[in-house]
C-alpha positions as CSV (number, residue, x, y, z in Angstrom):
1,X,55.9,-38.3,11.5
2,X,54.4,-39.4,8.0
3,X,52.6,-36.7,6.2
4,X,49.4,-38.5,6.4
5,X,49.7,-38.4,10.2
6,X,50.6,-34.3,10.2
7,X,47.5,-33.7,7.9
8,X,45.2,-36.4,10.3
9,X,46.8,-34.1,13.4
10,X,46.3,-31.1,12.0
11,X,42.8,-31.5,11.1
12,X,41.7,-33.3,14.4
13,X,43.2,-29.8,16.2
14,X,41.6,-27.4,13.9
15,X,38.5,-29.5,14.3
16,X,39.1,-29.4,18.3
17,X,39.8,-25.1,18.0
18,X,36.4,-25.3,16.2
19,X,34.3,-27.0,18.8
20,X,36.2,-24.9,21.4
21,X,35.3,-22.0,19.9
22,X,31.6,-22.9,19.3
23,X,31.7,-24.4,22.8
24,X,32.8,-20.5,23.9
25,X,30.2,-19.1,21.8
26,X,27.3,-21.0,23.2
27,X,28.1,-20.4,26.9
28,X,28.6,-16.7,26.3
29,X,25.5,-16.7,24.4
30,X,25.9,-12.9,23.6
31,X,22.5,-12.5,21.6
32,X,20.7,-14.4,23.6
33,X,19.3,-17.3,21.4
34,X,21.1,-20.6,22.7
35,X,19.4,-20.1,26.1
36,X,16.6,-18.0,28.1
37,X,17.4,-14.5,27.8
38,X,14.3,-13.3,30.5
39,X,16.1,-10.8,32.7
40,X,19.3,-10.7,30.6
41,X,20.7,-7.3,29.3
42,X,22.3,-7.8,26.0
43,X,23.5,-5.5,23.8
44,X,25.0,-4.7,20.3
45,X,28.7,-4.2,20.4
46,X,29.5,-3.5,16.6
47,X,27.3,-4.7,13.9
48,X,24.1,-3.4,14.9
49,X,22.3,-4.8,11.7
50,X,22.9,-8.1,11.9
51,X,23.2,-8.0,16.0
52,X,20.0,-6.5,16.7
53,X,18.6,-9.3,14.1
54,X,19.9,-12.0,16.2
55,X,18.9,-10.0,19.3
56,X,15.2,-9.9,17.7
57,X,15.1,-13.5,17.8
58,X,14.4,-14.2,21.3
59,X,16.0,-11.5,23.8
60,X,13.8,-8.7,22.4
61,X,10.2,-10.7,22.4
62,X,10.8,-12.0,26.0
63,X,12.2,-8.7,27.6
64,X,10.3,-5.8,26.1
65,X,6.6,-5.1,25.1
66,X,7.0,-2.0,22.5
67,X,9.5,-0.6,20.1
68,X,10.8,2.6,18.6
69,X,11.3,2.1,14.7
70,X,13.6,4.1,12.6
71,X,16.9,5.5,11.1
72,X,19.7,7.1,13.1
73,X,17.4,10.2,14.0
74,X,15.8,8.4,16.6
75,X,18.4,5.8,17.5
76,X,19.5,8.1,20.4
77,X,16.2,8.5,22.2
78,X,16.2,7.7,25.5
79,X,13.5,5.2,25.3
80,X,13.3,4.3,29.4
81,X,11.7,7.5,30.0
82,X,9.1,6.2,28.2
83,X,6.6,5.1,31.1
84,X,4.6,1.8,30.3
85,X,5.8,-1.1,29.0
86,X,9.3,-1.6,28.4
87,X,10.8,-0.3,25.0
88,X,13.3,-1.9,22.5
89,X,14.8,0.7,20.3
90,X,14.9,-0.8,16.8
91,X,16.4,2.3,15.0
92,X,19.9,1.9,12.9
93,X,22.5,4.5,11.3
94,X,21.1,4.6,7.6
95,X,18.1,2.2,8.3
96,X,15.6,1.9,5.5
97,X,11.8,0.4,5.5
98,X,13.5,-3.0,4.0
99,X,15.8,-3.8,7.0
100,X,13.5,-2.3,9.8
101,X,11.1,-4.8,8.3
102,X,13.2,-7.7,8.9
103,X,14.0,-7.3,12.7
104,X,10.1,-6.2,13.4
105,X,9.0,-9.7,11.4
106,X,11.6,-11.2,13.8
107,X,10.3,-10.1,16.6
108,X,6.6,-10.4,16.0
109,X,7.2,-13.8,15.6
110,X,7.2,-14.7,19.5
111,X,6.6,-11.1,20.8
112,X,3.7,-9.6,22.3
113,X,3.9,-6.1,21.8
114,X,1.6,-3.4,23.0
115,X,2.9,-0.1,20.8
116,X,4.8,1.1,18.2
117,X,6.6,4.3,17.5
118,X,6.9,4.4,14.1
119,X,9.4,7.1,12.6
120,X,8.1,8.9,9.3
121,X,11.0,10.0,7.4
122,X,12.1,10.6,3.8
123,X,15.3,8.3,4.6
124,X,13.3,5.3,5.3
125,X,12.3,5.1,2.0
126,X,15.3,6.2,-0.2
127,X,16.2,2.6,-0.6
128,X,16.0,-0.7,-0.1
129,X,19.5,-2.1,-0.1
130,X,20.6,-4.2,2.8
131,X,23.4,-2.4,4.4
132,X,26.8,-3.6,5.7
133,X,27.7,-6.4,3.2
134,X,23.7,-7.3,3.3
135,X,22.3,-8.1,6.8
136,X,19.4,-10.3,5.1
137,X,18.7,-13.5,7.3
138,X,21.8,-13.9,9.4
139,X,21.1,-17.8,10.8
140,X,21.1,-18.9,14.4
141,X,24.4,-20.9,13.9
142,X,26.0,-17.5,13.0
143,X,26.3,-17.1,16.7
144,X,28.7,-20.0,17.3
145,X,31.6,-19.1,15.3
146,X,30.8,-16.5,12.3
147,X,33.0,-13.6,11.7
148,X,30.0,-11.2,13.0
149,X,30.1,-13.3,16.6
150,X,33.9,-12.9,16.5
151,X,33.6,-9.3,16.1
152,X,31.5,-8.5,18.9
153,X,32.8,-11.0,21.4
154,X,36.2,-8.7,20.8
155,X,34.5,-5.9,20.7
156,X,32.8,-6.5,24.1
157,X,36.1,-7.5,25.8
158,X,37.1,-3.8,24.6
159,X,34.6,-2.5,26.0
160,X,34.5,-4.5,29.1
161,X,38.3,-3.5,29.6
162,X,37.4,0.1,28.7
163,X,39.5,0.3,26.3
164,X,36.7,1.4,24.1
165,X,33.6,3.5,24.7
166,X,30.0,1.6,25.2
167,X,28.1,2.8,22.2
168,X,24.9,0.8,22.2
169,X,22.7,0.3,25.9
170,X,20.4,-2.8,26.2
171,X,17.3,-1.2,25.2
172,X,18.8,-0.7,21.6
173,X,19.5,3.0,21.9
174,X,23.2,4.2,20.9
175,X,25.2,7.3,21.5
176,X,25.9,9.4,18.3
177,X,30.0,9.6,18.9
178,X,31.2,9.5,15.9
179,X,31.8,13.1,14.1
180,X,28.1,14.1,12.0
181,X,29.2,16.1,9.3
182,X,27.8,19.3,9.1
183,X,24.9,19.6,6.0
184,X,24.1,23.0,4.8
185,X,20.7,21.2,3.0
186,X,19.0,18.4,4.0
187,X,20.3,15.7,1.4
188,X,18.4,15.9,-2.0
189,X,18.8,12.4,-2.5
190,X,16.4,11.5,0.8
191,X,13.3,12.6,-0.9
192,X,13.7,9.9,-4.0
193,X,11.4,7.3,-3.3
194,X,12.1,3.8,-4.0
195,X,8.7,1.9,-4.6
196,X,10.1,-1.5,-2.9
197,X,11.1,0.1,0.6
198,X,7.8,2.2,0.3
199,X,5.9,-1.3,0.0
200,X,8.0,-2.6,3.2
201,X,6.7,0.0,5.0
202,X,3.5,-0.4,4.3
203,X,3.9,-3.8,4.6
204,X,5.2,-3.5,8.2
205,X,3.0,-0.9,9.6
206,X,-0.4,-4.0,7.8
207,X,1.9,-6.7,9.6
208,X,2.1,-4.9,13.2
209,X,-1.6,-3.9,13.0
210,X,-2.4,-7.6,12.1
211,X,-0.4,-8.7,15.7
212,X,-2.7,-5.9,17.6
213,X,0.1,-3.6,17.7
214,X,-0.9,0.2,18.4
215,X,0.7,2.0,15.3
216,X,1.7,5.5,16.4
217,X,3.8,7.7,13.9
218,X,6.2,10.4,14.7
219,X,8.1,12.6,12.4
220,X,11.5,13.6,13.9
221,X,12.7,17.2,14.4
222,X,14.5,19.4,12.3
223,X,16.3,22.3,13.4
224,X,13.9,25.2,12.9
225,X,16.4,26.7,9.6
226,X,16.6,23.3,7.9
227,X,12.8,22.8,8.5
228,X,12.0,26.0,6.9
229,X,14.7,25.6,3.6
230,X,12.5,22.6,3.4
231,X,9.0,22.9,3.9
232,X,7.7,22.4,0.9
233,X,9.6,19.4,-0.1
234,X,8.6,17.3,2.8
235,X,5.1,18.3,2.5
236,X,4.9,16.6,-1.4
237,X,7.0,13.8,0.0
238,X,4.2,13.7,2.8
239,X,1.6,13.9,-0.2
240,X,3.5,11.4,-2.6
241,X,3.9,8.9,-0.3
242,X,0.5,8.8,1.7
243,X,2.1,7.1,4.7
244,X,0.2,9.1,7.5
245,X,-3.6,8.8,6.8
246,X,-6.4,10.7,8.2
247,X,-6.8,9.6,11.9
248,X,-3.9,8.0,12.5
249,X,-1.9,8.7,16.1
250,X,1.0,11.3,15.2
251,X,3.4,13.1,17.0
252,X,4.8,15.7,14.6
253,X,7.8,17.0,16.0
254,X,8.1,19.5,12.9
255,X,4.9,20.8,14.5
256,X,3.8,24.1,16.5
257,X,4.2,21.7,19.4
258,X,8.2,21.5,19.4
259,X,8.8,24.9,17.8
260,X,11.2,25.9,20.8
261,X,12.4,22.6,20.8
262,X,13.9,23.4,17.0
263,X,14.3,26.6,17.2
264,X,17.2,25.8,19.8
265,X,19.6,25.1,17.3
266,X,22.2,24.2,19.9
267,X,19.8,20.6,20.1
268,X,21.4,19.5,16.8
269,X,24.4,18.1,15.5
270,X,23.7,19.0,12.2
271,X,20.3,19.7,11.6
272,X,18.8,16.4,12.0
273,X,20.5,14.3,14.4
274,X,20.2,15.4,18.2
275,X,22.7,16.1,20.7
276,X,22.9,13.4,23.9
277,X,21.4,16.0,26.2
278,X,18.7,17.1,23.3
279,X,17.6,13.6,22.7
280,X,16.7,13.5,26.8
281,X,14.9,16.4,26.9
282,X,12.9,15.7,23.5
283,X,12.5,12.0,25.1
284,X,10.8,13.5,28.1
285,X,8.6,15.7,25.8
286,X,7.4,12.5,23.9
287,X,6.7,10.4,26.6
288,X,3.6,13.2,27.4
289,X,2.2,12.7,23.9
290,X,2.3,9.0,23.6
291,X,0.9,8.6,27.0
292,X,-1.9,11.1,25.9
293,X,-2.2,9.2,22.3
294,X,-2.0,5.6,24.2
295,X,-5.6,6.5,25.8
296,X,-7.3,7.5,23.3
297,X,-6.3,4.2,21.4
298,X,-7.2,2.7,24.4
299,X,-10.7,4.9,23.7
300,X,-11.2,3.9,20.3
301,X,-10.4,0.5,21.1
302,X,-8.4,-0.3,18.0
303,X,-5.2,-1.0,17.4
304,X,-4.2,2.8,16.6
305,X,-5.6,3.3,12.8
């Protein structure tokens, strides 16, 4: 065989591993944007960032009709006990104002949704880098044959053979596995405030309320000891930041409210992030305040401040 033929055969089979490969891709179809996902239950596997941006594309605007929004506080909440409309849980380990932005933009785009539990937290405005290697705008195509797709087809097979344990559910909530370490003080760093991931905020909470979305903050729990080491500190980042404005809807669970909650300090890995059983019972506990705070929206008539 000439070496012109070898390079013309080894080209035509790389190109023929390519198209099977695609051809794999599309058929699995694991973020649901090559083909209806109505009724499907999809899931991240191992990149959540630039998963549950592909996922926001299609699967969440036609399965679910409100989301949870936040950083790895809330991103074990049991959203099904929520009773209504279905929730998507948005939240990501480490997630900022600038990349929660990006998948809600993605999923107003087609979505209808009727609410939104917006998480108020000194991490969500910290920063505004894009996390693991830059999740920006991961394109469609990615899901034919990108490293990412790769990743999570192999992770799934993992999974599937239970070789590995399912961290992420269909609704976008995740079990917190992995070993929290321990903080004696809330990290110092989370109460800088970066003025670009402040403006995404804002800018999300204006761009849900122009799509008729009820906006309802919550402020996750700390344990009772962290809270009080720092009181004072949250309440000038409260101040500072002017996020929560007079009649909005709130659930503050640093408030009278969940003090038993807190003071339980067996509900926390370390202060801030909640055990798996925790998170269920504090789910259950929310659901009574956003039903109550859904009817007086409904009341007002508005679109929740």
């Amino acid at each position: 065989m000439t070496h012109r033929r070898w390079m013309i055969l080894l080209l035509l089979l790389t190109a023929l591993m390519a198209l099977s490969v695609a051809a794999i891709n599309y058929v699995a179809d694991i973020f649901g944007v090559f083909r209806d996902p109505r009724g499907r239950s999809l899931t991240v596997y191992s990149n959540e960032r630039t998963a549950k941006y592909l996922l926001n594309q299609r699967y969440v605007p036609e399965n679910f009709h409100a989301l949870v929004i936040g950083s790895s506080s809330t991103a074990n909440w049991n959203v099904d006990l929520f009773q209504g409309p279905r929730v998507y849980n948005e939240s990501m380990d480490g997630g900022n104002a600038a990349e929660e932005k990006l998948l809600v933009e993605e999923a107003l785009r087609s979505g209808h949704f009727e609410y939104a539990l917006v998480s108020v937290t000194p991490f969500a405005t910290s920063s505004d880098s894009l996390q693991e290697g830059g999740m920006g705008t991961p394109r469609r195509r990615e899901a034919l044959g990108s490293v990412n797709v790769l990743r999570e087809e192999a992770t799934a097979l993992l999974v599937h053979l239970h070789v590995m344990k399912r961290k992420f559910y269909a609704d976008g909530s995740k079990e917190l596995t992995e070993a929290i370490p321990a903080h004696a003080r809330f990290p110092q760093q989370a109460y800088h405030i970066d003025p670009d991931a402040l403006r995404d905020y804002r800018s999300m909470i204006a761009e849900l309320r122009q799509n008729h979305v009820i906006v309802i903050f919550v402020v996750p729990p700390l344990s009772q000891p962290l809270l009080e080491e720092n009181q004072e500190q949250m309440k000038r980042y409260f101040e500072r930041t002017e996020l929560i404005s007079p009649g909005d809807l709130v659930i503050d669970c640093n408030g009278p409210e969940f003090l038993g909650f807190r003071s339980d300090i067996s509900n926390f890995d370390d202060g801030i992030h909640l055990t798996h059983d925790a998170a269920r019972v504090l789910s259950v506990q929310l659901n009574t305040d956003l039903q109550r705070l859904l009817k007086q929206a409904e009341q007002r008539g508005g679109s929740g401040g």
